[in-house]
Structure formats: C-alpha cells, structure tokens
N, C-alpha and C positions, 0 to 999 in steps of 0.2 A: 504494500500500500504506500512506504513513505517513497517506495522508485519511484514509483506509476503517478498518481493525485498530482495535479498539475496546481499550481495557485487558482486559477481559476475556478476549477472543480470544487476545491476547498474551501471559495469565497462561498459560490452557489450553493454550495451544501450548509454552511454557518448561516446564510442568511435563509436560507428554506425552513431550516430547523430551529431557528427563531419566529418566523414567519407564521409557519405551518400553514402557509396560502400559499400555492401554485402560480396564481394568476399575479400575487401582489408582487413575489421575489420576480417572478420575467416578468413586470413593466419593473419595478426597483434597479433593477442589476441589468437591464436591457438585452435581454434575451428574448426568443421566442420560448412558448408554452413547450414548444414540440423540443425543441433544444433542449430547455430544462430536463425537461422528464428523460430523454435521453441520456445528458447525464448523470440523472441520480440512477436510472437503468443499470449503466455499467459501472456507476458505483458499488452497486449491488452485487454486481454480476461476480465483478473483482473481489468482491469480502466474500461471497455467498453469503449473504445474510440479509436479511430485510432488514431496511432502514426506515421505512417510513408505514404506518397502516393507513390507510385509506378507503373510505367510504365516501356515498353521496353527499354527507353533510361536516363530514371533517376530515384530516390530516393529525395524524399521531406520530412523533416519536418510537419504534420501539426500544427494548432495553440497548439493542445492538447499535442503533441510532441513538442514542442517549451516550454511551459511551463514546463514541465517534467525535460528537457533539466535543467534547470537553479535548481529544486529542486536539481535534481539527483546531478549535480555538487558540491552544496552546502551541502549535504548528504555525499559525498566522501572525501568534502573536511576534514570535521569535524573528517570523521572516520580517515582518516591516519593521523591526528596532534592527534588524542588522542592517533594511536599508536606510535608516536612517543613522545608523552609526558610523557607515560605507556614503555618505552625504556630509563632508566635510564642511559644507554651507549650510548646514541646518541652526547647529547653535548662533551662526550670525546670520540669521536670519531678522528683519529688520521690518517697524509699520506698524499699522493698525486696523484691528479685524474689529468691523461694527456687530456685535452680536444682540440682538434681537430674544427675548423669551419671559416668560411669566413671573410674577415676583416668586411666586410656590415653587418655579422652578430651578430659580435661579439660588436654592438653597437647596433644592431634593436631589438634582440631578447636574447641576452646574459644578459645584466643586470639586468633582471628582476628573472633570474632563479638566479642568484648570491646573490644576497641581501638576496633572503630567506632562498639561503642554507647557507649562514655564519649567520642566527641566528638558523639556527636546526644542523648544523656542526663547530663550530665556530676555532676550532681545525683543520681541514683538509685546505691542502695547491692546489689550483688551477695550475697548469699549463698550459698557454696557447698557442697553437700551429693554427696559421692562414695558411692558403692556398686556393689551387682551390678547388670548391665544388664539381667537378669530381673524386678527391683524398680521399673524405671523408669515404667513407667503406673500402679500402684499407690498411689507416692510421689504422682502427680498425685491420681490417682482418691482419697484419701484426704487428701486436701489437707496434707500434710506437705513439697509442695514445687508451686512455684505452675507451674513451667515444667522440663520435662526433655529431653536429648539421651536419643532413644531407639532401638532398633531397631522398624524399623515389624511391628505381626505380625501374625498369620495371621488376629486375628479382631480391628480395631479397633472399640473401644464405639463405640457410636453419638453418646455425649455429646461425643466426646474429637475434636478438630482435629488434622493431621500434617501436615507439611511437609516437603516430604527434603529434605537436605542434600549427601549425600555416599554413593557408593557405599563397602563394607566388603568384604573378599575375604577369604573363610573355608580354612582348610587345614588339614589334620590335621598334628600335630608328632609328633615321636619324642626318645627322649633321646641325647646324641651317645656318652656310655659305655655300654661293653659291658654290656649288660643280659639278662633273659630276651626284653622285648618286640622287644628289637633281633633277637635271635637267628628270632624266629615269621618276622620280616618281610622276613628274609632268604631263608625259604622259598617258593618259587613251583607255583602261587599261594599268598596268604597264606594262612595259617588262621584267618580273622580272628575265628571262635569264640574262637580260644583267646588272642588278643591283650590283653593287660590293659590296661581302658578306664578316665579320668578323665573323668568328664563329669558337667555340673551337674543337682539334681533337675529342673529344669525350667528354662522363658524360650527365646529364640526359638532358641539355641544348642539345646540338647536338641532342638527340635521341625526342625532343619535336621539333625541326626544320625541322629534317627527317619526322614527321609524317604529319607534317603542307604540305610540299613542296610536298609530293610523288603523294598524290590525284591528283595535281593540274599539275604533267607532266613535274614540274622545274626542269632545271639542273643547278644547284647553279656555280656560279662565284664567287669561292672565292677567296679574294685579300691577306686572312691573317687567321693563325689558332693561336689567343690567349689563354694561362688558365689566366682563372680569370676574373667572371665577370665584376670587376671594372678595370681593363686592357683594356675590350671591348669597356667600356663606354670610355673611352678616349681615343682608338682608332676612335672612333666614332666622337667625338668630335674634334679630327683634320683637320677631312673631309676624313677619310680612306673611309669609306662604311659606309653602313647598319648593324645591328647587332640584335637577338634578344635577351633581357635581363631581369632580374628580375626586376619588375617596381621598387621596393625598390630601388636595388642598382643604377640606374638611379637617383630615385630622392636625394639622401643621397647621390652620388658622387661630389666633388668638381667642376666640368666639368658639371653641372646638365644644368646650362644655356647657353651652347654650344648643346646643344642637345634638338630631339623635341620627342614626340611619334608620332607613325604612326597610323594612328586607323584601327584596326582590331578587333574590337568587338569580344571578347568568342570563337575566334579562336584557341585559344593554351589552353592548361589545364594547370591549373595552380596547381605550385611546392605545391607536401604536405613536408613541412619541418617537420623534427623532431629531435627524439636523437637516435642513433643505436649504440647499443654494442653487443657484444656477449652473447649469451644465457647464456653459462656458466660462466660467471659470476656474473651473478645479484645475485647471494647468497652473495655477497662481501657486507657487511655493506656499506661501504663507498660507493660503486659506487650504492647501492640499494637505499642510503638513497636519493642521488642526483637523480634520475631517479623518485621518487618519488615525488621530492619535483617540480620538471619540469613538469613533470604528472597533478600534481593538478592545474599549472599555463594555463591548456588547455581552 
C-alpha cells in the first residue's frame, strides 16, 4: 500500500472519509463521481478489504476504513511538512491574509489553525474580520477578505475552493424562563405554527430550517430575523422564541445557562465547516501555505 497510494489517492480517500458524501468530495477535490468511485474501487481492490459501506441513504466507514482513515492522515501529514521543510521560503514568507469567520469560531476552531501557521509562517500578519456566517463566501467573492471559515452550502460557485474542516451539530434552543414559547412546547404535539421563531433572513442556517419545516406542513411565526448566531442565542435567552442554532455557539455563549436544547435527535444535518477561497488563488504562497496547514488539522 505505502508503494502503490499515490498522494492523490490519499487526498480523495481522507476527504471521502471525512465526507462520507460521494457527490460533495468530487465537486470538493474536482473530480468526477465516476473517477472517485474508481478510485476508492482499486483502493479496495489493493487492500482486499472494504473500505466504505454503502446504501441508498448513507456512506459508512468500515472498521478497515477507519483504520486506513488514521494511517492515510498520518501519511499526508508527514508528506506536506516535508514539503514545506524542503521550501526554504516558507518561514520568510511575508503579508497579510484577510481572514473572515464567526466570533464562536474564531475561538472553537481558529486557534488551533493559528498556532501552526505562525510556526511554518512566522512572518505573515493575520487579519481578522468577524461577522454573520451567512456573509462568509460573499466577504471572499467580493474580495473584502482573502480566506474564510465557512459553512459549506447548498450551491458552491464554481470559482470558489472548500475544504472541510470540522463537523457542526445544529439544535433548536428554547429559553429556560417561563415564557409563552415554553408554554406551546409543553403541549403534545407541539403547535409548532404557533411557536415564536428567531431565525436569520437567510445563509445556510435559514436554508437547514427550510428543509426541516417544509416536510412537516409548518408555517413559521417569526417574531424576529437576526445575523448572527450568537445574537440568536441571546435572543433566545430573553424569552424572545425558539431558534435553531449551532450546538457550539449555544454552549460557548455567555447566555449558555439561560437556554435549554430541545431534543430533536439527527433531524437537521449538521454544518460541514471549512475554509473557502477562491480557486484562483491558491497558487498564492501565503494563502496556499495557510490552506495547507488547516488541511492537515482535518
């Protein structure tokens, strides 16, 4: 296996298996469908072992693929620090990457990319720009920020690169004082017509709400349209309504203990976070070496 496995093979298989969507990794990593499955095919063929279980409704891991999982990672990691050790211009590397991302995440998931790019960049200067995480391919696509933590959505441009990072698990909150919305949801079943909703005009939050509701016949009462998910949570926490939100920023808001979860068990799919920039520039040292160095932290 470690003849044969080409880097390539090894990207496609790490991000598959992160994935665990066919269709997301070949538009992700620019492959066709037929390609991919190809080679995860004679990846197989090569181990004898099945890597993947698949059915009409999902993609699994198995054990043999789980193991895989952890070499192949440890494999990639190695290879890109030696190309960047073999990159005698990487530590003077020089400039400023406008980075774009949510306040929630610019503490959940930011720091860890940091630390490792100021020891393989120690020269390049960070800019950081917070906002809504509806705003986040925008701020790219308008070049108001060079690189962003985003959630990946439903329709990425064709210009625009993504890389996941990290799964997000989405949940509907409630407020923990006695309110009107406490009192609906007390009722069985709910009425979820009559439930007072916070929810933002749009971004991939709205369009994961849309999907949830539409099956089910609801026509939303909303009391209030915030950006930002940590704006929701402390609307929430007033006693405005209901809201759904990324479990993260719930539990890491200040307001955490004014607010409950609602349980809805693997009803909502949950946010694939990542980095998105524009294609054309990943030839850019500086923003390639950061994309990089993010990549490996998968």
């Amino acid at each position: 296996m470690q003849h044969r496995m080409d880097i390539r093979t090894a990207q496609l298989f790490l991000h598959l298996a992160s994935s665990l969507n066919f269709a997301r990794t070949s538009e992700q990593m620019y492959v066709s469908p037929s390609t991919l499955s190809r080679t995860i095919q004679r990846l197989e063929q090569e181990l004898n072992v099945e890597l993947f279980i698949r059915d009409n409704r999902s993609v699994r891991l198995t054990a043999a693929g789980i193991r895989l999982q952890g070499f192949v990672k440890s494999y990639l990691e190695q290879w890109h620090q030696l190309q960047l050790d073999l990159n005698q211009n990487s530590a003077n590397l020089t400039g400023e990457i406008r980075l774009f991302c949510t306040v929630t995440a610019s503490f959940s998931h930011l720091p860890a990319i940091l630390d490792k790019f100021r020891l393989v960049c120690p020269l390049a200067e960070i800019k950081l720009i917070t906002g809504d995480a509806g705003q986040a391919l925008d701020k790219v696509k308008q070049d108001e920020a060079d690189i962003a933590l985003a959630v990946y959505p439903e329709h990425l441009p064709m210009n625009m690169a993504f890389r996941s990072i990290a799964k997000v698990q989405l949940q509907l909150i409630a407020p923990v004082i006695p309110c009107k919305a406490n009192d609906l949801l007390s009722q069985n079943p709910v009425p979820w017509d009559q439930v007072p909703l916070i929810l933002p005009e749009h971004g991939p939050l709205r369009d994961r709400f849309e999907h949830w509701r539409k099956p089910r016949g609801i026509e939303p009462k909303i009391v209030a349209k915030v950006e930002g998910h940590e704006a929701m949570v402390s609307m929430v926490a007033l006693g405005t309504g209901v809201a759904l939100a990324p479990s993260i920023v719930a539990l890491q808001s200040p307001a955490k203990d004014r607010v409950r979860f609602i349980s809805q068990q693997n009803e909502f799919e949950p946010f694939d976070l990542g980095l998105c920039v524009l294609s054309k520039r990943l030839h850019e040292p500086l923003l390639r070496a950061f994309w990089q160095v993010a990549s490996e932290l998968n």
